[in-house]
C-alpha positions in Angstrom: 0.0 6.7 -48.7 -1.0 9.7 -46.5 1.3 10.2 -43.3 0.4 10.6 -39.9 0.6 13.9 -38.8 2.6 13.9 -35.7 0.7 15.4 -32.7 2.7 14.2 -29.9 3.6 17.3 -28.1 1.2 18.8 -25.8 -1.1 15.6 -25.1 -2.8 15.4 -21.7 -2.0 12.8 -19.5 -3.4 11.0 -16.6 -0.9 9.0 -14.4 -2.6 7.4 -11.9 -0.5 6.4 -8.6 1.6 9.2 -8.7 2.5 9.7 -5.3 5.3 8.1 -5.0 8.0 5.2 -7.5 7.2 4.6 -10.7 4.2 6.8 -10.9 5.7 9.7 -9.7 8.8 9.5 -11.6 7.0 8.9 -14.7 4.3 11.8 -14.1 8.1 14.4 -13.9 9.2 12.9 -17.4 6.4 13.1 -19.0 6.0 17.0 -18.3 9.8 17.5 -19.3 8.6 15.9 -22.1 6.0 18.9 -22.8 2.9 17.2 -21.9 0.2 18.3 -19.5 0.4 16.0 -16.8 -2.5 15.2 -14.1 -0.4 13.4 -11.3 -3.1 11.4 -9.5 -3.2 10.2 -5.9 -5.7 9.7 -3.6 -6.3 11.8 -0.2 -4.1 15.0 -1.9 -5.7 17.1 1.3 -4.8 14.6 3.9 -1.8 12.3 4.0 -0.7 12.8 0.5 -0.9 17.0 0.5 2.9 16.7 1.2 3.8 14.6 -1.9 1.5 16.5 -4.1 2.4 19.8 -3.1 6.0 18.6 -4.1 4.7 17.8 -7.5 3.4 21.0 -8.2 6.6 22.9 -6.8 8.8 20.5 -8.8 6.7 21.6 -12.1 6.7 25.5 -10.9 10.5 25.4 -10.2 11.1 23.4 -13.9 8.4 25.5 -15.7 6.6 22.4 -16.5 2.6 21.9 -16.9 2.4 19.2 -13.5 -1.0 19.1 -11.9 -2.1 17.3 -9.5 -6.0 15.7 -9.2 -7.5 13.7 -6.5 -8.2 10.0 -7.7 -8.5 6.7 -5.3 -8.8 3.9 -8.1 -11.1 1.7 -5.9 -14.0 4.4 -6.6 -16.0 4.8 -9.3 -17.3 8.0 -8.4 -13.6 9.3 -7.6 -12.4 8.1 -11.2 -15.2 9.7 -12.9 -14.6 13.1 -10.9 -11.2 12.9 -11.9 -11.6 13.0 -15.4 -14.6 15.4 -15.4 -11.8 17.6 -14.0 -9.6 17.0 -15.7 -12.1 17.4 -19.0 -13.3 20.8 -17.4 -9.6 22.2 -17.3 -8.1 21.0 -20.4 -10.9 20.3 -22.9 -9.6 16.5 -23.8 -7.7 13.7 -22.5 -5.4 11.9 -24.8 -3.4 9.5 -23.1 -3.9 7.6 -19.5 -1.3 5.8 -17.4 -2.6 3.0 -15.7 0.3 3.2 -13.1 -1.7 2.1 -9.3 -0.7 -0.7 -8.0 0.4 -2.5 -4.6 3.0 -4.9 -3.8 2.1 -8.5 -1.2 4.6 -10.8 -0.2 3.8 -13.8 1.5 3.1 -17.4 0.8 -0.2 -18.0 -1.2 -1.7 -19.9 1.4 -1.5 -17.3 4.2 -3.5 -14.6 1.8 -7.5 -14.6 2.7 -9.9 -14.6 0.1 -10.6 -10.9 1.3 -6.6 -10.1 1.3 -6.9 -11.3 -2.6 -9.6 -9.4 -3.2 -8.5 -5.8 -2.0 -5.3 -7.0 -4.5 -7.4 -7.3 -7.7 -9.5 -4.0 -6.7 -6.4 -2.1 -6.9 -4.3 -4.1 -9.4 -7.2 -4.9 -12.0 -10.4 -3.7 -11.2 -8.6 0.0 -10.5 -8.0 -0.3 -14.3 -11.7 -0.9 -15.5 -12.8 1.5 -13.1 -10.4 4.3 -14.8 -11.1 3.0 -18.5 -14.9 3.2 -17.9 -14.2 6.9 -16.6 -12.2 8.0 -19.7 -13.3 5.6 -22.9 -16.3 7.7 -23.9 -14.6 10.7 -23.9 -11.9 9.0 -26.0 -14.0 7.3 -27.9 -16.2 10.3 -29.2 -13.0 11.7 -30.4 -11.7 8.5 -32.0 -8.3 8.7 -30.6 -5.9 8.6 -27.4 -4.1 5.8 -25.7 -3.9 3.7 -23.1 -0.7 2.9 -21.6 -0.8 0.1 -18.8 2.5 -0.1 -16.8 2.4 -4.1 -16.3 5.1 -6.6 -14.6 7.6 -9.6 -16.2 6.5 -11.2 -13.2 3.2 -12.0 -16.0 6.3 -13.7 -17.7 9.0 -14.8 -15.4 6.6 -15.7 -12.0 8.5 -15.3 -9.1 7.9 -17.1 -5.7 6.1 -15.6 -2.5 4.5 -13.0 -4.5 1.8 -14.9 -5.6 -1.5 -12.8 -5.1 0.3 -9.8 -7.0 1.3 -12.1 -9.9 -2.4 -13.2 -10.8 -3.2 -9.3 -10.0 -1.0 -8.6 -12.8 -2.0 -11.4 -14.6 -5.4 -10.2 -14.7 -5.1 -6.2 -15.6 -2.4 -7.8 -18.4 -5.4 -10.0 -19.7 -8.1 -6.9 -19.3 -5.3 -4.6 -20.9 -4.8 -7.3 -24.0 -8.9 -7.7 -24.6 -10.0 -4.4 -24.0 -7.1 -3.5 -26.8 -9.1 -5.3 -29.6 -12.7 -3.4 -29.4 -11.1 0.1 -28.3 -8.7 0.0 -31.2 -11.3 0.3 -33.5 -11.9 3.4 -32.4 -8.2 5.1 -33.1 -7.1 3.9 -29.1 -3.8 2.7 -29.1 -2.6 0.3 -26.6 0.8 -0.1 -25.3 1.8 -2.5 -21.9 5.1 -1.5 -20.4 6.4 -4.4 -18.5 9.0 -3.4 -15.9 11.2 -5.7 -14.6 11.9 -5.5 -10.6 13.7 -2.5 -9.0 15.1 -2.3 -5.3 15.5 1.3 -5.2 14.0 4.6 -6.0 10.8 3.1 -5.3 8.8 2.2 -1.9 7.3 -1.3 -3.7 9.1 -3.9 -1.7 9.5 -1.9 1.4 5.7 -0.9 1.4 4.9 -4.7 0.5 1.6 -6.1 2.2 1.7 -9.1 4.2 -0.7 -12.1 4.5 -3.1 -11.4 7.2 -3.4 -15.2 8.0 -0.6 -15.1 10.2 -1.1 -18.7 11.7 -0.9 -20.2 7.7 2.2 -18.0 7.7 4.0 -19.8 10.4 3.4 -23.2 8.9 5.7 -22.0 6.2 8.3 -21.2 8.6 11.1 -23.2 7.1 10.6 -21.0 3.6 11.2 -17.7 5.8 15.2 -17.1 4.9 13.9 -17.4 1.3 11.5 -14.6 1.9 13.6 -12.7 4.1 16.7 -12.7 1.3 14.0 -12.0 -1.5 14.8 -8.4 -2.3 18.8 -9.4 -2.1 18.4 -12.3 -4.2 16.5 -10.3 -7.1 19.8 -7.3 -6.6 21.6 -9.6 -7.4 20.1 -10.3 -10.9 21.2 -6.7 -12.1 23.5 -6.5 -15.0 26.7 -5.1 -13.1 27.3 -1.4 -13.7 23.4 -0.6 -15.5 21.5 1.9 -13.3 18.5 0.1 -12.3 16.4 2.9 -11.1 12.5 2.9 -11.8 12.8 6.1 -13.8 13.6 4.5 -16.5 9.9 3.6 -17.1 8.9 7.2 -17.2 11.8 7.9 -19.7 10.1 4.5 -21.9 6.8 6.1 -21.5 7.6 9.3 -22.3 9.8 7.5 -25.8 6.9 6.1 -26.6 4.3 8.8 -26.4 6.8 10.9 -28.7 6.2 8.1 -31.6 3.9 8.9 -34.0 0.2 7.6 -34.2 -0.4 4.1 -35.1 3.3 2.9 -34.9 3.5 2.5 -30.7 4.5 -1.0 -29.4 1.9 -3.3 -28.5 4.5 -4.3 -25.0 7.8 -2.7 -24.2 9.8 -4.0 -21.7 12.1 -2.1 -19.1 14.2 -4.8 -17.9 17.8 -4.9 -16.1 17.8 -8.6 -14.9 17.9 -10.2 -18.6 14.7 -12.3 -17.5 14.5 -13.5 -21.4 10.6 -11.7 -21.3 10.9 -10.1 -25.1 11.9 -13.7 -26.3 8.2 -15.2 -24.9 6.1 -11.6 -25.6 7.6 -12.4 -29.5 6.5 -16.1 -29.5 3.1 -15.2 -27.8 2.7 -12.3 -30.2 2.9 -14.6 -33.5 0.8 -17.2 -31.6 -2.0 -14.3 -30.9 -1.7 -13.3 -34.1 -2.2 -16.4 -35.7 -5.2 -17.7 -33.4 -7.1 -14.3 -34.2 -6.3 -14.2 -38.2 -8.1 -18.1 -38.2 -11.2 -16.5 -36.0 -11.7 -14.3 -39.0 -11.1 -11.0 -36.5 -7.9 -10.2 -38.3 -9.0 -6.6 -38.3 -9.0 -6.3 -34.8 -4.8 -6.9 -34.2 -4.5 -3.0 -35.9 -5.5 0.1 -34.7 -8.2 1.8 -36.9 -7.1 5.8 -37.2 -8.5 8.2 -39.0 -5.2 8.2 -41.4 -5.4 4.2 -42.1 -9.3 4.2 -43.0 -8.6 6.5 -45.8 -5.4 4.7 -47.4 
């Protein structure tokens, strides 16, 4: 059997959302790491020049290869800039981070049809518009991955979060589809689920509201549930684990260090004990089992160069 020759150090990485949480964390370990990361945020020469020049001091100060590209995931044009840039600079693209995302909170109800929709554009449609930007490239080379930083909350659904949930729901589903056709040409896939974090990232205090504020106040009774929301999930942490956000970047950056064709499929980053691994293991047989009887059994494995020969 031939072995996979282990290229993981140096790979070039897009993280989109990198401004700030989980994006931004991650985007610092994978450059400790020894990649060559592209930090992406939108509007780096406006409102976000402060958090991007602090990226490219933190990789100055740390001797770490940390740049930082301009990239608003509800733009085609600005997605396919970003990695004609980033193509221009460093002559390939291995890996992307689908990291952009945005937090509501509110009762279902109270969202408009328009509040839902700017949700999916960011949470899901972001993702095609990125993947469409940076397939071809990977594609033509027969290799790279895609790592999508997903939610539990496609597991475990919590209440008054409902809009994000299906957002998630939906870049989970285009992550798991789009996995069977672009594995077949050497893409690997991997879905990091976090689980919730109250600190170290802006998510619940930057939350989105429903606009419909009238449909809110019919709900009025619900409000100390809402209002005790973030408290109730603190209190779901395993006493004395560190529940800080930057242990997706360190997951991330585990992951990318594993050879070719043996990454996970979903990893979770977890401190509440939700019980997600348990259901990802029963839906992964069930998956498996569904696409063997279609006859597409080829499509559940990756297709490297290294497999095709043995």
């Amino acid at each position: 059997m031939i072995k996979i020759k282990n290229e993981t150090k140096d790979q070039v990485v897009l993280v989109t959302g990198a401004s700030t949480g989980i994006g931004n964390l991650t985007a610092r370990s994978l450059a400790e790491a020894g990649h060559t990361v592209y930090a992406s945020m939108r509007n780096i020469g406006g409102r976000n020049a402060v958090r991007a020049e602090e990226l490219l001091e933190y990789g100055r100060s740390h001797g770490l290869d940390l740049r930082v590209v301009e990239l608003d995931v509800q733009s085609d044009a600005s997605a396919e800039a970003a990695v004609a840039t980033i193509l221009e600079e460093a002559g390939k693209l291995d890996v992307v981070v689908h990291n952009a995302g945005h937090l509501v909170v509110g009762y279902v109800e109270a969202f408009t049809p328009e509040d839902i929709h700017h949700l999916f554009d960011v949470n899901a449609l972001g993702i095609q518009r990125v993947n469409r930007a940076v397939l071809p490239h990977m594609r033509e080379r027969r290799s790279g991955t895609l790592i999508y930083v997903g939610s539990t909350t496609t597991v475990v659904a919590p209440p008054f979060m409902g809009p994000y949930v299906a957002s998630k729901f939906a870049g989970d589903a285009i992550a798991q589809v789009t996995a069977y056709e672009v594995g077949q040409y050497g893409i690997e896939t991997t879905i990091v689920m976090p689980g919730p974090f109250t600190e170290g990232t802006d998510h619940f205090p930057n939350a989105s509201r429903a606009s419909d504020v009238e449909r809110s106040k019919a709900y009025a009774e619900l409000d100390p549930l809402v209002e005790r929301n973030e408290e109730a999930t603190s209190s779901l942490f395993v006493p004395g684990v560190d529940a800080h956000p930057r242990a997706v970047g360190e997951e991330i950056a585990r992951i990318l260090a594993m050879p070719a064709g043996t990454r996970p499929f979903r990893s979770v980053v977890d401190f509440t004990n939700a019980g997600v691994e348990e259901v990802n293991e029963a839906a992964r047989q069930a998956q498996e089992n569904f696409i063997n009887r279609l006859g597409f059994g080829e499509l559940l494995h990756v297709k490297t160069a290294q497999n095709a020969q043995n």
